[in-house]
VEXDOBA-617889 format. One record per residue (C-alpha): chain; residue number from 1; x, y, z. Coordinates in nm, 2 decimals, padded with zeros to 4 digits. Layout:
N
A NUM X Y Z;
...
***
This chain:
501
A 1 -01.64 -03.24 -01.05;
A 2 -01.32 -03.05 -01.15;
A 3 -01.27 -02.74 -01.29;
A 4 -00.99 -02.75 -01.53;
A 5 -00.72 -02.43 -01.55;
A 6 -00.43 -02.37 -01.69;
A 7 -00.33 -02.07 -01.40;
A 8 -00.52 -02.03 -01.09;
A 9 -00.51 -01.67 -00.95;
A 10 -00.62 -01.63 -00.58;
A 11 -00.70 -01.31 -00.48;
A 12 -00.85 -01.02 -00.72;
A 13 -00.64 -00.71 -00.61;
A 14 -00.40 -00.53 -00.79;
A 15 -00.14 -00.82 -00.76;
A 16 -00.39 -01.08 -00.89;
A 17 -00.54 -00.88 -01.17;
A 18 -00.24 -00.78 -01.32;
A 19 -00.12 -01.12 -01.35;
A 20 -00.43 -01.23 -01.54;
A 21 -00.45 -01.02 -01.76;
A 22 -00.10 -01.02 -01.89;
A 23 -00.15 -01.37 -01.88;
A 24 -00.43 -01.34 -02.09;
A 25 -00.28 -01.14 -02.41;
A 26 -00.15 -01.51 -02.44;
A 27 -00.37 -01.76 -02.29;
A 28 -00.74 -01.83 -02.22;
A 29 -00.71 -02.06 -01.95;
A 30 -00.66 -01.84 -01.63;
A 31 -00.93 -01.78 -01.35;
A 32 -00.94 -01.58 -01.06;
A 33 -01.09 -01.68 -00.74;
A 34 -01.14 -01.37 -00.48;
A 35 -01.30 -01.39 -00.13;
A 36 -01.51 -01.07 -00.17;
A 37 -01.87 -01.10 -00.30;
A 38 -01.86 -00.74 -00.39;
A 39 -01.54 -00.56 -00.51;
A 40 -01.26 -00.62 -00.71;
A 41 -00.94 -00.45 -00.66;
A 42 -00.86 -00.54 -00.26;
A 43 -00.70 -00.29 -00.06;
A 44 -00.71 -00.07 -00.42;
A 45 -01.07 -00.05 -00.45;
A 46 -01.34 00.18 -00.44;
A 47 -01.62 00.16 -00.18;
A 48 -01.97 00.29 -00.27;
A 49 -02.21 00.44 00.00;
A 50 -02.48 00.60 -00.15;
A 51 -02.38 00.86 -00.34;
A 52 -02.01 00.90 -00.23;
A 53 -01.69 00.68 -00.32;
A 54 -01.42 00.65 -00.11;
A 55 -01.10 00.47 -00.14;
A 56 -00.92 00.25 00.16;
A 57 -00.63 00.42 00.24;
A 58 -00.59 00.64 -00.01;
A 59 -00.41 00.54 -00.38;
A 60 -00.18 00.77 -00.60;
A 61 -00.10 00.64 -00.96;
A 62 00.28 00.71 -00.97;
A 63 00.57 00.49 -01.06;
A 64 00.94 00.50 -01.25;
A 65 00.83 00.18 -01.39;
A 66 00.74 00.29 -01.77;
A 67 00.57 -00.08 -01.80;
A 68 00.36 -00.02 -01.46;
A 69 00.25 00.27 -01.65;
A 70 00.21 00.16 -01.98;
A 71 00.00 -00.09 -01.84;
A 72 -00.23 00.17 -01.68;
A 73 -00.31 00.35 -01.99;
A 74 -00.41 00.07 -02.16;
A 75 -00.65 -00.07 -01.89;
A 76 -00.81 00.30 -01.82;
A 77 -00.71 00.52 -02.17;
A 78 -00.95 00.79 -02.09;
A 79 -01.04 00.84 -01.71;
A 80 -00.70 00.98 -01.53;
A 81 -00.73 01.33 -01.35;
A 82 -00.41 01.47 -01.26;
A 83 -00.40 01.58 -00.89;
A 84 -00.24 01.82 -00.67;
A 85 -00.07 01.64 -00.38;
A 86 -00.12 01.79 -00.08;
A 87 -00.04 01.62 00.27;
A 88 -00.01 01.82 00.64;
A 89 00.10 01.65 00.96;
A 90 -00.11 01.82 01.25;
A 91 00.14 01.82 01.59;
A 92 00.07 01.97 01.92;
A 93 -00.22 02.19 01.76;
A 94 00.00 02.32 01.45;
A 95 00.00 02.18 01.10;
A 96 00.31 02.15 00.90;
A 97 00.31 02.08 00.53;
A 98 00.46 01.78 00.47;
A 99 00.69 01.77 00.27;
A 100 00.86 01.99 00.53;
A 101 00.86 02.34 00.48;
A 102 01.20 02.49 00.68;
A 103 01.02 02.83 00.75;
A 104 00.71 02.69 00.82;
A 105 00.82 02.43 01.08;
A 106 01.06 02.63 01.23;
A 107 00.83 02.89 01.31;
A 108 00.56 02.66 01.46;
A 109 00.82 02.47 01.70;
A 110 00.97 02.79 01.81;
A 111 01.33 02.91 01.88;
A 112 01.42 02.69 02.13;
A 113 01.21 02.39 02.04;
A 114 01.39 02.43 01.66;
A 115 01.71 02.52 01.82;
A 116 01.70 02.16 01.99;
A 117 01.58 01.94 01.68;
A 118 01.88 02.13 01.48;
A 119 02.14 02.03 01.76;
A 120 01.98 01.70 01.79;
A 121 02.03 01.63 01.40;
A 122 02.38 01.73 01.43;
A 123 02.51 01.50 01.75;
A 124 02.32 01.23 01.51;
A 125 02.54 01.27 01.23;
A 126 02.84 01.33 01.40;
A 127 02.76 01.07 01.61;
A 128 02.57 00.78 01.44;
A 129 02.46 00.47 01.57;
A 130 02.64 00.18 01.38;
A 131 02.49 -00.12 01.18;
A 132 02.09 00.09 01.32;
A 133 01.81 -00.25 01.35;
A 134 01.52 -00.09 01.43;
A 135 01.31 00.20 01.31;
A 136 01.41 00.36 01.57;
A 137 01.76 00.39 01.55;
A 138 01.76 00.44 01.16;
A 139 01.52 00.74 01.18;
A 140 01.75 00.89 01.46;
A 141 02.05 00.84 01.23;
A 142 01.90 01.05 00.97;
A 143 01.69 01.34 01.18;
A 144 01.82 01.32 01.51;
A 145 01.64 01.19 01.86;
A 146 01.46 01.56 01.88;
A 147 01.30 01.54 01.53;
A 148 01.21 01.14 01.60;
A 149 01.00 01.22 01.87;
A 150 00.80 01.51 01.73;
A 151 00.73 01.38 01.32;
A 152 00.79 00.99 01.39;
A 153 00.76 00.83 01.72;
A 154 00.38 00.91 01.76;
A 155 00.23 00.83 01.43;
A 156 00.48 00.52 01.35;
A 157 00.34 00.37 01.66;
A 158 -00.04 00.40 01.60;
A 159 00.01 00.28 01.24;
A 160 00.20 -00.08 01.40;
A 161 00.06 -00.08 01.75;
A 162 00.42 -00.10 01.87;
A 163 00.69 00.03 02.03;
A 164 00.98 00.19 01.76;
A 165 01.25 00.00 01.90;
A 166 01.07 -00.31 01.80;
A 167 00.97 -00.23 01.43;
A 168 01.29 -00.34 01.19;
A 169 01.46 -00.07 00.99;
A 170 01.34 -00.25 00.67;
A 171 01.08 -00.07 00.71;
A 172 01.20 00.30 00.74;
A 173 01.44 00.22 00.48;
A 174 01.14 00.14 00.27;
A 175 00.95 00.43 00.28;
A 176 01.12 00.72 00.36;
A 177 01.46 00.64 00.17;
A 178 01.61 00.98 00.06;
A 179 01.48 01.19 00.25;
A 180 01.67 01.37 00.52;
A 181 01.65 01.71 00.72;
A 182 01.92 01.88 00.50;
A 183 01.77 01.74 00.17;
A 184 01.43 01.91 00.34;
A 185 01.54 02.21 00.38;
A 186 01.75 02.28 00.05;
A 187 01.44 02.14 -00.16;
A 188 01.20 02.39 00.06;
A 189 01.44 02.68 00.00;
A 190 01.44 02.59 -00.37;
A 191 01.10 02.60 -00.41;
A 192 01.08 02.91 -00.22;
A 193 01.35 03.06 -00.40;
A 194 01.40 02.97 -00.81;
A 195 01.07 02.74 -00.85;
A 196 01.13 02.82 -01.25;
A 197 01.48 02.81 -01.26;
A 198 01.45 02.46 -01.12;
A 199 01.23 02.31 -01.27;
A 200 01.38 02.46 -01.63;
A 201 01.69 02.31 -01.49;
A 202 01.52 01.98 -01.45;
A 203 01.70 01.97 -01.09;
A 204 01.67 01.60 -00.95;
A 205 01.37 01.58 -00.70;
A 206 01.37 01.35 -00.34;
A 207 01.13 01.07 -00.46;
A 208 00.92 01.16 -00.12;
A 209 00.87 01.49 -00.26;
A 210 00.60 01.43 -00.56;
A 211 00.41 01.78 -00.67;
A 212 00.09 01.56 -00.84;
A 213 00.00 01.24 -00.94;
A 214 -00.24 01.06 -01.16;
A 215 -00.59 00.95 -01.02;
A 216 -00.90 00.73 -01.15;
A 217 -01.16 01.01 -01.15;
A 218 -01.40 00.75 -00.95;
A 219 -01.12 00.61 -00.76;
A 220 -00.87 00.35 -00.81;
A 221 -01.16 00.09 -00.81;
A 222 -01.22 00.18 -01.13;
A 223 -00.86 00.08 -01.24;
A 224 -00.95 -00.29 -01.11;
A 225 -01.30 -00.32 -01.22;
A 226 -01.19 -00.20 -01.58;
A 227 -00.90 -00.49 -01.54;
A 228 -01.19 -00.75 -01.49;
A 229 -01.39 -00.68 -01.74;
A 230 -01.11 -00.69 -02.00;
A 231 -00.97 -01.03 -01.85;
A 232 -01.36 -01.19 -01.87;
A 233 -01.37 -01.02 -02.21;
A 234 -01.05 -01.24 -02.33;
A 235 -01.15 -01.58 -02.20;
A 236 -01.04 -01.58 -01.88;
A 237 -01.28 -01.58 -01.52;
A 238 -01.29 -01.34 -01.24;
A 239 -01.53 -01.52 -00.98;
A 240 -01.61 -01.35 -00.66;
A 241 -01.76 -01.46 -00.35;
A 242 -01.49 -01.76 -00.32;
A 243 -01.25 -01.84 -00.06;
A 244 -00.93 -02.08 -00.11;
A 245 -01.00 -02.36 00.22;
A 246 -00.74 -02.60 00.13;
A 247 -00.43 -02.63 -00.20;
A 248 -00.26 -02.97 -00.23;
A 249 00.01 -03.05 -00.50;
A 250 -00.08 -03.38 -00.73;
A 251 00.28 -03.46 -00.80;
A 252 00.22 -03.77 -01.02;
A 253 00.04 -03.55 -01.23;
A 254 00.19 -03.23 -01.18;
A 255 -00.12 -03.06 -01.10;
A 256 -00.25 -02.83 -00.82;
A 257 -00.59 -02.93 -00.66;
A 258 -00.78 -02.62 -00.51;
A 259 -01.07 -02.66 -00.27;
A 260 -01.29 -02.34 -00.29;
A 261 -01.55 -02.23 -00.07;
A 262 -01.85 -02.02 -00.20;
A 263 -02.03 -01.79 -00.05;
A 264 -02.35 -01.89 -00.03;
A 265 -02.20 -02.26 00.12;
A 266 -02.16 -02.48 -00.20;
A 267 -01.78 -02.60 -00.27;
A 268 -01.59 -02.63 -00.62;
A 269 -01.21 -02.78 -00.72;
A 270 -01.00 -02.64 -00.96;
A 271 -00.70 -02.85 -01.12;
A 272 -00.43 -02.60 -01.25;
A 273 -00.11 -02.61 -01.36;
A 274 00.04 -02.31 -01.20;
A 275 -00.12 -02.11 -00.89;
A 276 -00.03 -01.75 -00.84;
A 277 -00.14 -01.60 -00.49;
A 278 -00.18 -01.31 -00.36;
A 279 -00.33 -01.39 -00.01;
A 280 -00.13 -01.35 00.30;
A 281 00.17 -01.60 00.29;
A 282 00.08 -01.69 00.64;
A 283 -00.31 -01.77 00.58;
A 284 -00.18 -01.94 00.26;
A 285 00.11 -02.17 00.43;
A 286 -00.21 -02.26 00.67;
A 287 -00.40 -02.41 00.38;
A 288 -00.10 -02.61 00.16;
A 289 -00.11 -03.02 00.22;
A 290 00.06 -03.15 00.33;
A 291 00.17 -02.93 00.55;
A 292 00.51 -02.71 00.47;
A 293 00.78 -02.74 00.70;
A 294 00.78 -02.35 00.72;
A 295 00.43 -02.39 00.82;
A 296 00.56 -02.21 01.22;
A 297 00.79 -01.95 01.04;
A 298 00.45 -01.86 00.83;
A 299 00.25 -01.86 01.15;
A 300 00.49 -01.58 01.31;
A 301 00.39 -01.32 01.05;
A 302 00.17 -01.08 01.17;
A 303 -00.08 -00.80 01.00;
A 304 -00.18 -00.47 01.09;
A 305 -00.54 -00.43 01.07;
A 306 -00.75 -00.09 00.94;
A 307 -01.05 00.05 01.01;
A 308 -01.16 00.37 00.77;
A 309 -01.44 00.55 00.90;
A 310 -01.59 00.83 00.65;
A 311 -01.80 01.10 00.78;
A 312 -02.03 01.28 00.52;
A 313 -02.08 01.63 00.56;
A 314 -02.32 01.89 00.41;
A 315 -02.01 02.12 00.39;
A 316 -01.80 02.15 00.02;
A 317 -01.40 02.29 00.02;
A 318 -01.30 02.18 00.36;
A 319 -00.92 02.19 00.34;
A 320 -00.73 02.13 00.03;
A 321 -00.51 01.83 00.16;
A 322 -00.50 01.47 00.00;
A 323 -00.49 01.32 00.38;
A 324 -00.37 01.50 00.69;
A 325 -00.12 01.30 00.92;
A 326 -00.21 01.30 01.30;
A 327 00.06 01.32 01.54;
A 328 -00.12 01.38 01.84;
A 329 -00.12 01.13 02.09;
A 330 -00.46 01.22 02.28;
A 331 -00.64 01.10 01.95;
A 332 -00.63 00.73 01.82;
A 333 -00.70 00.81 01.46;
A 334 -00.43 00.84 01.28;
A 335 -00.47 01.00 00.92;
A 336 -00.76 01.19 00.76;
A 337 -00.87 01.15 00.39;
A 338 -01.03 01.45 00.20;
A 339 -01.16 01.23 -00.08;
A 340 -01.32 01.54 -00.26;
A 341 -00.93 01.66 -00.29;
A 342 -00.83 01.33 -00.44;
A 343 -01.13 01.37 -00.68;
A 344 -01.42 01.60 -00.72;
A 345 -01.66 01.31 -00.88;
A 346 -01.58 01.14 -00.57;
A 347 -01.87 01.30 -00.39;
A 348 -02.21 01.53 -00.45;
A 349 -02.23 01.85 -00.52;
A 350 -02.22 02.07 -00.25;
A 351 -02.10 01.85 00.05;
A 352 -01.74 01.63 00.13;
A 353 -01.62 01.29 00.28;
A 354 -01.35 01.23 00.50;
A 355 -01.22 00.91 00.57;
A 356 -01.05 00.89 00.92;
A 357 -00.83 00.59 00.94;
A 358 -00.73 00.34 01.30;
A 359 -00.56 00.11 01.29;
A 360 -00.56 -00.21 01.48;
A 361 -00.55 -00.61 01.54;
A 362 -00.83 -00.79 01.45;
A 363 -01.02 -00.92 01.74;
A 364 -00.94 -00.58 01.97;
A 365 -01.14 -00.34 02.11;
A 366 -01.14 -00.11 01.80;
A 367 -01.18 -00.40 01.56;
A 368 -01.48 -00.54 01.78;
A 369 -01.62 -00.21 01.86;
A 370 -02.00 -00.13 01.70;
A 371 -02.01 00.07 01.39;
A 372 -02.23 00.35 01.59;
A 373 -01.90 00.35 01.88;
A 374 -01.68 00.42 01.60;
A 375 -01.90 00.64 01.40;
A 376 -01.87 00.83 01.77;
A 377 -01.54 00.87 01.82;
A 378 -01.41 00.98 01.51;
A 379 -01.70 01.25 01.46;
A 380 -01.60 01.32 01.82;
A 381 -01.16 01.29 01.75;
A 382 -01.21 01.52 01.43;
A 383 -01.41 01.80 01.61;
A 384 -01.14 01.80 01.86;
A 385 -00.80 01.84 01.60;
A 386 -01.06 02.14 01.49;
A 387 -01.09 01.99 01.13;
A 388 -01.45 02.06 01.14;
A 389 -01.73 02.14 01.35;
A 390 -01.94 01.95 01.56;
A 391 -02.28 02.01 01.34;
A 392 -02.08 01.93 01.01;
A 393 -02.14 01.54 00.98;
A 394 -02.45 01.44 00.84;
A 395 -02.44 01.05 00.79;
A 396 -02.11 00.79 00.83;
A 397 -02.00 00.43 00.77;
A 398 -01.76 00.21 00.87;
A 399 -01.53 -00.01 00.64;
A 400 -01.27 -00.29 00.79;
A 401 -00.99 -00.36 00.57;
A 402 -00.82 -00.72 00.73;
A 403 -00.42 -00.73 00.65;
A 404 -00.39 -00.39 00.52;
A 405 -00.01 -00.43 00.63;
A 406 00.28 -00.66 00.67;
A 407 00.43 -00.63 01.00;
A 408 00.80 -00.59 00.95;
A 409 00.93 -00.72 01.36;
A 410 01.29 -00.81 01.41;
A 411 01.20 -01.17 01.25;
A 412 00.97 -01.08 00.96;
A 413 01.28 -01.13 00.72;
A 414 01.40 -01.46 00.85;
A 415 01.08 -01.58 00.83;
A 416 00.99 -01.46 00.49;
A 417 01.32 -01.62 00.36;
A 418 01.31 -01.96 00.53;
A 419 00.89 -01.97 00.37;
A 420 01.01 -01.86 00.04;
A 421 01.31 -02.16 00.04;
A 422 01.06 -02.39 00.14;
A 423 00.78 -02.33 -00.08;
A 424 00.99 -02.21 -00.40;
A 425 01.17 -02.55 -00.37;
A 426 00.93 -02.77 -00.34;
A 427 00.67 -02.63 -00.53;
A 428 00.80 -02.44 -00.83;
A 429 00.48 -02.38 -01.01;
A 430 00.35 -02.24 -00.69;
A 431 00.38 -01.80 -00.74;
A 432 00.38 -01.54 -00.47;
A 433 00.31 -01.21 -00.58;
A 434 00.20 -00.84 -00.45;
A 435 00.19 -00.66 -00.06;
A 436 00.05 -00.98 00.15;
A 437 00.11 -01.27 -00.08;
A 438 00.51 -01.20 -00.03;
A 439 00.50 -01.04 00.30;
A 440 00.65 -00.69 00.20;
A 441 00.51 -00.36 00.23;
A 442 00.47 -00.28 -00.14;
A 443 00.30 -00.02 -00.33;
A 444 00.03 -00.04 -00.59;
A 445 00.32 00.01 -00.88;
A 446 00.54 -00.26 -00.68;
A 447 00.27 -00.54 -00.63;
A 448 00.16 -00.49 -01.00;
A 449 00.52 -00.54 -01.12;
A 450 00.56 -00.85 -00.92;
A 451 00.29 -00.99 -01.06;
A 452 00.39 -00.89 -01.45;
A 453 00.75 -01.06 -01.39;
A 454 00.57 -01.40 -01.24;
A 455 00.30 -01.42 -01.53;
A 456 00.65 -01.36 -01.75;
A 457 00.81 -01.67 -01.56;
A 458 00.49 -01.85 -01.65;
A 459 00.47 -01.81 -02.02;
A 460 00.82 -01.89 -02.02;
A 461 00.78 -02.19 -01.82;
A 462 01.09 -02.11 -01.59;
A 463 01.15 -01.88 -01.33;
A 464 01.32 -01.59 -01.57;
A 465 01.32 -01.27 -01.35;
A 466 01.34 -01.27 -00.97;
A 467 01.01 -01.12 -00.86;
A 468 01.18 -01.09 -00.48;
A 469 01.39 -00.78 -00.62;
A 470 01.11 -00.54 -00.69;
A 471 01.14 -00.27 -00.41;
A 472 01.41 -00.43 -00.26;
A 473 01.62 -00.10 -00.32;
A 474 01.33 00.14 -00.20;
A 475 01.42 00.38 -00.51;
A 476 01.04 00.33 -00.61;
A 477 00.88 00.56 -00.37;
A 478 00.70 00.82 -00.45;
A 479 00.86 00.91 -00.74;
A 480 00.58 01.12 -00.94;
A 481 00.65 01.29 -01.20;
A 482 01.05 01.29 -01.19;
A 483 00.99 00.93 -01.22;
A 484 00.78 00.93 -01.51;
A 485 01.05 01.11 -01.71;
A 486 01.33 00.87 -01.54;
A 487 01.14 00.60 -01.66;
A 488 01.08 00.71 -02.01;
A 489 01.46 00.70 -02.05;
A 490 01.53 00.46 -01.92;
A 491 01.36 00.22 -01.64;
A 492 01.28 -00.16 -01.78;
A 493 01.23 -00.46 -01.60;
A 494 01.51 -00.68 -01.65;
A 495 01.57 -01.06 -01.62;
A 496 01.77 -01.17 -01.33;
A 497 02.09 -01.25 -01.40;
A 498 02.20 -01.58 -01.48;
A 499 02.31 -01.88 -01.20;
A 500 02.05 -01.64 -00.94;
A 501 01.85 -01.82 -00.68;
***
């Protein structure tokens, strides 16, 4: 037996929600298939232990798209909590705030250590390294080899397991746009210096440099399963517990045929006229018949795995940081959440839950390791950076989050192009949307908007706006509140332009 839909959603994070329910304001025939038998909301969601709730990776609600947060409001009116952001990065037994403070880090490196890092910066802009490649070369470009090595080369390689020089400058460009040393310093010195006068002055902040942001008050899970609810509640399905096994194209009837597997063993097929997917374009590829030609440029993406571990403790007001960024190399985690920071309904009265964060590959010897090894090390790795003491931690779990992020190597964007030639000519009513299902390293704000463009190319029956262009600039970033107010005046999505690919 088939089951008949007009738009077949796989996946049931951010990407996938968004584009169900927009497609449901106008249509009743859309379903959504996710793997999970539990959650909603994918790498966004909330994860309940008990009496605590912690999020996977940690999620601020920002964006200089006024849609993104239109479209926020009207899925969760009444439950944001504005928050403080706070980050550190602990280095070679020092923290420094981050963004970076010019007295602060100065003082902590020392004379001659900061002496170095400014004479460093300056041989790198006088001397710049043309047409820079890797991540490497484009973060010694803007900070200089000295600064590299201290804020960069340590943490960069735990989160992608390896070296710099073989990470692609896509990816640098990506995040940390806009932000260099002397842009540091004169926004430290400002806020130091005229805090009111500037912000009277409405004086332009780095979009790295957000002062707050907007949070769920239970998480960004909340955000998701709120989404669900309203798509169920306007004719559409959000079924959980199924996994896509195999997709093939009926081209005498224009149709897509999608074998699904349950979880508890049973099988179902949908027929749909349009698939949107969200899953990652390589496990996808895998799964199309027949088989894509692009089916060996797919099979050359890779994924950074992550494992959160989250240590309660009978201990309230630990630090006042969002997460803390470790930079020490005789550790293997590499970030700490403080989810009572990011919101106090988060967890009971009277104790606190941090979420330390490694990641891996699936299949190592982190991945692999037992929940009570892991539990282990990361009580025993957050004694040690002296976050807490050794009596603090009074229960723990252990979460792993599969393809938390696109790998951007020297041939990710090859790749990606020759898969997205491939599929998007041969199968136009097939949609690629969000972080994994196009293979880019998008934010929440980014994957939602390429999903409102493509459910806009489906109601219009015709591939209006190029979904491919969202974050291509990296002006998204962190914007906060100086993006809110840019986007109020100003920031709409716009159609591509005519005669575009």
């Amino acid at each position: 037996m088939q089951i008949e839909t007009d738009v077949l959603v796989v996946g049931a994070g951010p990407a996938g929600l968004t584009a169900a329910y927009v497609l449901t304001n106008d249509m009743a025939g859309v379903t959504v298939i996710e793997k999970d038998p539990v959650y909603v909301g994918g790498i966004s969601r909330t994860v309940r232990y008990k009496d605590f709730l912690f999020d996977i990776g940690g999620h601020r609600f920002f964006s200089k798209s006024k849609e993104v947060m239109d479209l926020w409001r009207e899925i969760l009116p009444h439950d944001f909590i504005e928050r403080p952001r706070l980050s550190r990065i602990f280095y070679d037994g020092r923290y420094y705030s981050y963004p970076l403070s010019a007295f602060e880090a100065l003082r902590n490196l020392g004379l001659f250590k900061s002496a170095a890092c400014m004479l460093s910066f300056a041989y790198a802009k006088a001397f710049p390294i043309r047409d820079a490649r890797t991540f490497h070369e484009w973060v010694r470009n803007q900070f200089g080899e000295k600064l590299f090595s201290i804020f960069f080369k340590t943490y960069t390689e735990k989160v992608w397991g390896m070296s710099c020089d073989d990470i692609s400058a896509d990816w640098a460009a990506q995040r940390i746009k806009g932000l260099d040393l002397g842009v540091a310093i004169r926004d430290a010195l400002s806020r130091a210096i005229m805090p009111t006068r500037r912000a009277r002055a409405g004086g332009a902040v780095v979009k790295t440099l957000i002062d707050s942001f907007q949070y769920p008050r239970k998480g960004p899970g909340m955000m998701w399963e709120a989404a669900a609810r309203k798509i169920r509640g306007r004719g559409g399905k959000v079924l959980l517990g199924r996994e896509l096994t195999r997709l093939a194209f009926d081209a005498e009837r224009g149709a897509w045929l999608a074998e699904v597997t349950c979880a508890d063993g049973t099988s179902e097929t949908y027929r749909a006229r349009h698939v949107v997917s969200s899953v990652g374009v390589r496990e996808l590829v895998e799964k199309i018949s027949p088989t894509p030609i692009s089916l060996l440029h797919a099979r050359q993406l890779k994924y950074r795995d992550f494992i959160t571990v989250a240590l309660m403790l009978r201990k309230p007001d630990l630090f006042p940081d969002n997460w803390i960024y470790i930079h020490d190399p005789s550790v293997k985690v590499g970030r700490v959440q403080n989810f009572s920071s990011w919101s106090p309904e988060m967890v009971p009265d009277g104790m606190s839950c941090l979420g330390l964060e490694y990641f891996c590959f699936a299949g190592d010897g982190l991945w692999m390791a037992d929940d009570s090894e892991l539990i282990a090390l990361a009580h025993q790795e957050v004694v040690k950076v002296g976050l807490i003491a050794g009596d603090d931690v009074v229960d723990a779990c252990v979460v792993r989050q599969p393809k938390a992020y696109p790998v951007y190597d020297e041939s990710y964007r090859d790749n990606v192009a020759m898969i997205r030639l491939d599929l998007e000519t041969t199968y136009p009513t097939l949609h690629l949307v969000g972080r994994n299902g196009m293979h880019k390293y998008n934010n929440q704000d980014h994957a939602m908007m390429t999903a409102m463009l493509t459910a806009r190319n489906i109601l219009a029956g015709k591939r209006v706006y190029d979904v491919w262009n969202v974050n291509e600039d990296a002006e998204y970033h962190e914007a906060g509140e100086a993006g809110i107010r840019a986007a109020l005046a100003s920031e709409r999505l716009t159609p591509r332009k005519a005669g575009a690919a």
